[in-house]
C-alpha positions as CSV (number, residue, x, y, z in Angstrom):
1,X,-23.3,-0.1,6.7
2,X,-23.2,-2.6,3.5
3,X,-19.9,-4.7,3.3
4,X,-17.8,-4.3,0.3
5,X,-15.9,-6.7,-1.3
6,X,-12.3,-5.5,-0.5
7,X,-9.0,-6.0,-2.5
8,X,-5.5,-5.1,-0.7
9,X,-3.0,-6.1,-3.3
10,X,0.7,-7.0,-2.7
11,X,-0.3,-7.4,0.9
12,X,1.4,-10.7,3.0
13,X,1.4,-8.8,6.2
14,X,-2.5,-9.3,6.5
15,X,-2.7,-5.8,8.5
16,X,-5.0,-4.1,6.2
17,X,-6.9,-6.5,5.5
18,X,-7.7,-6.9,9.2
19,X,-8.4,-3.8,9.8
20,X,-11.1,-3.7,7.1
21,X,-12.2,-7.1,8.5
22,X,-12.8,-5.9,11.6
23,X,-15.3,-3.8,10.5
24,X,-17.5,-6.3,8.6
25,X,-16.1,-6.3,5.2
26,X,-15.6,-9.3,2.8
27,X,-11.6,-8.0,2.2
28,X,-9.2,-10.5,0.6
29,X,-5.5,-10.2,0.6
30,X,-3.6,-11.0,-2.1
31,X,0.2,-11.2,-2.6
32,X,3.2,-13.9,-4.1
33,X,3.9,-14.6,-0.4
34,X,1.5,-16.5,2.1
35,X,0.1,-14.4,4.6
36,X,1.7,-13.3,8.1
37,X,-1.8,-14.2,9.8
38,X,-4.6,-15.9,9.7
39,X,-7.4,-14.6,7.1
40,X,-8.8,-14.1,3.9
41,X,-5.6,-14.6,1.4
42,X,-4.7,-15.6,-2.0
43,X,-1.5,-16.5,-2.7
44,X,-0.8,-15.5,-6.5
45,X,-0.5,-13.0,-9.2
46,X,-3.0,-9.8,-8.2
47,X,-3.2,-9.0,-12.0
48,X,-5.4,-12.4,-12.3
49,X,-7.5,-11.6,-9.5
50,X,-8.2,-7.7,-10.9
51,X,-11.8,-8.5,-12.5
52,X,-13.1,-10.2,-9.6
53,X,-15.8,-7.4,-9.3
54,X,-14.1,-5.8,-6.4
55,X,-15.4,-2.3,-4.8
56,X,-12.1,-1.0,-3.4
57,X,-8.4,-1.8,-3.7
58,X,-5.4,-1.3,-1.6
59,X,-2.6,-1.6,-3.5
60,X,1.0,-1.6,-2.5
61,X,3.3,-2.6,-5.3
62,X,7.1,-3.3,-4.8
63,X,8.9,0.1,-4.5
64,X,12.3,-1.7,-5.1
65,X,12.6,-0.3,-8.9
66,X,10.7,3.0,-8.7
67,X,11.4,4.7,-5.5
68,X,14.0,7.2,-5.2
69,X,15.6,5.9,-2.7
70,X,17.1,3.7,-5.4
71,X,17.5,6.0,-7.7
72,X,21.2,5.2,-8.0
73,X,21.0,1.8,-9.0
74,X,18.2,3.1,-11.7
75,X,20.4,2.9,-15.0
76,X,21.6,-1.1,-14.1
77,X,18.1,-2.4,-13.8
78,X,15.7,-0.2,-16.7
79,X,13.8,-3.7,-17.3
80,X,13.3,-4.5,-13.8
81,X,11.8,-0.6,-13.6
82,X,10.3,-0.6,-16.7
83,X,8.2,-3.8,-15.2
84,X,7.5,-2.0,-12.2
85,X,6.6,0.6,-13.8
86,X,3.6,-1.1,-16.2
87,X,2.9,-3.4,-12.8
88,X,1.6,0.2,-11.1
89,X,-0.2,1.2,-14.3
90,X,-2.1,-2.1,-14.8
91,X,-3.3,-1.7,-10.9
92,X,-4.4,2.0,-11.3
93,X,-6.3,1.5,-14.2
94,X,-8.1,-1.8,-13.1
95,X,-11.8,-0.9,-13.8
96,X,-12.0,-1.0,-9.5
97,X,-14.4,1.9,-9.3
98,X,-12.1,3.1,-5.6
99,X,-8.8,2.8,-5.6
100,X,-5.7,3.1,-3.5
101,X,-2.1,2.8,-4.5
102,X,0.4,3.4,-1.6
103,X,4.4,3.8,-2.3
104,X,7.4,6.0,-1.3
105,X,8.2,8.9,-2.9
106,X,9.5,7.7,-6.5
107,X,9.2,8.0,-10.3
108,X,5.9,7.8,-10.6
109,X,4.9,11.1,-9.4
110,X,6.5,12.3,-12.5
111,X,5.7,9.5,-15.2
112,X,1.9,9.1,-13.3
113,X,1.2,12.6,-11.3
114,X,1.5,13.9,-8.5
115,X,-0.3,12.1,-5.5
116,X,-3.2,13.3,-4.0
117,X,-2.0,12.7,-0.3
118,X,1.8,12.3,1.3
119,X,1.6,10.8,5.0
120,X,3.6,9.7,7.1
121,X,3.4,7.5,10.7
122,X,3.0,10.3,13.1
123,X,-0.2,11.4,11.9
124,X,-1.8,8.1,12.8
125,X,-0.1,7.2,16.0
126,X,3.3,6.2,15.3
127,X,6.0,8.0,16.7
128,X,8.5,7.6,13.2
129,X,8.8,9.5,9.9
130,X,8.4,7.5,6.7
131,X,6.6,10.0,3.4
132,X,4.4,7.8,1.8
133,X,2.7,8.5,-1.3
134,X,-1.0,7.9,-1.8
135,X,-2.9,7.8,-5.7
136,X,-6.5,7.9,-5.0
137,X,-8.9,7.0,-7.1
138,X,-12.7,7.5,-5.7
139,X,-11.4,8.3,-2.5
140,X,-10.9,11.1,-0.1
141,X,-7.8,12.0,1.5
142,X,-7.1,10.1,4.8
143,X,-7.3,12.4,8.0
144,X,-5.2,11.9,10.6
145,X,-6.0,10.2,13.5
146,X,-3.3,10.8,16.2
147,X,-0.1,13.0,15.8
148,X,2.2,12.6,17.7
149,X,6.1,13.7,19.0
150,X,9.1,11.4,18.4
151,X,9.6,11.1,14.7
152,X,12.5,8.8,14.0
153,X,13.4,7.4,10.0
154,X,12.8,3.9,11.8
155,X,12.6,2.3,8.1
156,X,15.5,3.9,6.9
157,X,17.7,2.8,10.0
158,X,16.5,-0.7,9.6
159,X,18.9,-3.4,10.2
160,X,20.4,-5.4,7.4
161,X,19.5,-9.0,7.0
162,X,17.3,-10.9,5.1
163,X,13.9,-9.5,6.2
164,X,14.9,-5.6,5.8
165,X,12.2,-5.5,2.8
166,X,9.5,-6.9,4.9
167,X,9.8,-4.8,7.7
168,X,10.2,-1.8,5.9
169,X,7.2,-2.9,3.8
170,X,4.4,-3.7,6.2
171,X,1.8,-1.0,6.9
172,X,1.2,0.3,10.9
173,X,-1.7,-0.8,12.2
174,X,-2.8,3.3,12.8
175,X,-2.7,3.8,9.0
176,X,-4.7,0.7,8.4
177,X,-7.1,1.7,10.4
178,X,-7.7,4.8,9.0
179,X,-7.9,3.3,5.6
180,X,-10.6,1.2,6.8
181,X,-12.4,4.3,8.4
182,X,-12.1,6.6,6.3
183,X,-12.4,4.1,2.9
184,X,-14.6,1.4,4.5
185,X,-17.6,3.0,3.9
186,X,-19.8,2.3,0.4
């Protein structure tokens, strides 16, 4: 198998980009944050990093103004969302010849499309419910790996406190492993 050269953008958790490491790739994190973990990040604005000749991207924007979880705070924050909103349409239409771009159910599926795939946790080995929205670009459709029984809205029930986002934002290590299965390959 050739290595690509890997982008997973708004990524400080470094869990995807492990799991793509892990199989040989040259994968590179990138997010405002440092990284949770040792590896391959840079600390910055993705949107200068976009035309680095990259074969795949990963990209998980901030939901904050475009989910619909929100959707009652939409009206006091239109140029935050209207931000957000060009943010995912500068990443989806990078010249990246594969691209992902993961994100809750939200606005977009109505000023994008549709996305091609909805999973959640419990197809790849997580016993919790969260529907996550996938935009694929070049890619097939993830398969799941492992179902299984227990589905709790863990995310939603997340404590308050000033790491809420974070832990409601980083990607299980199931799902970024089938990312890297099922989209590591050239």
């Amino acid at each position: 198998m050739k290595a690509m050269k890997v982008l997973v953008a708004c990524e400080f958790s470094g869990i995807v980009r492990e799991a793509f490491a892990k199989l040989g790739h040259d994968v590179w994190s990138c997010d405002l944050l440092p990284s949770e973990q040792p590896g391959q990040h840079i600390q910055g604005d993705v949107l200068e990093v976009l035309n680095e000749k990259w074969d795949l991207m990963i990209a998980f924007p901030p939901c904050t103004h475009i989910a619909v979880s929100g959707a009652r705070w939409f009206k006091d924050k239109l140029d935050l969302q209207n931000e957000a909103i060009m943010f995912f349409f500068e990443l989806i239409n990078s010249e990246i010849p594969k691209i992902a771009i993961e994100n809750p159910i939200g606005i977009m599926s109505t000023l994008y499309r549709k996305p091609d795939q909805i999973i959640h946790p419990w197809q790849f080995g997580h016993g919790e419910t969260k529907a996550t929205c996938l935009w694929l670009k070049g890619l097939p459709k993830l398969i799941p790996t492992k179902i299984v029984e227990g589905r709790k809205p863990r995310v939603h029930y997340e404590s308050p406190g000033k790491d809420r986002w974070k832990n409601r934002s980083r990607t299980l290590l199931g799902i970024a492993e089938a990312m890297a299965t099922y989209w590591g390959t050239p």
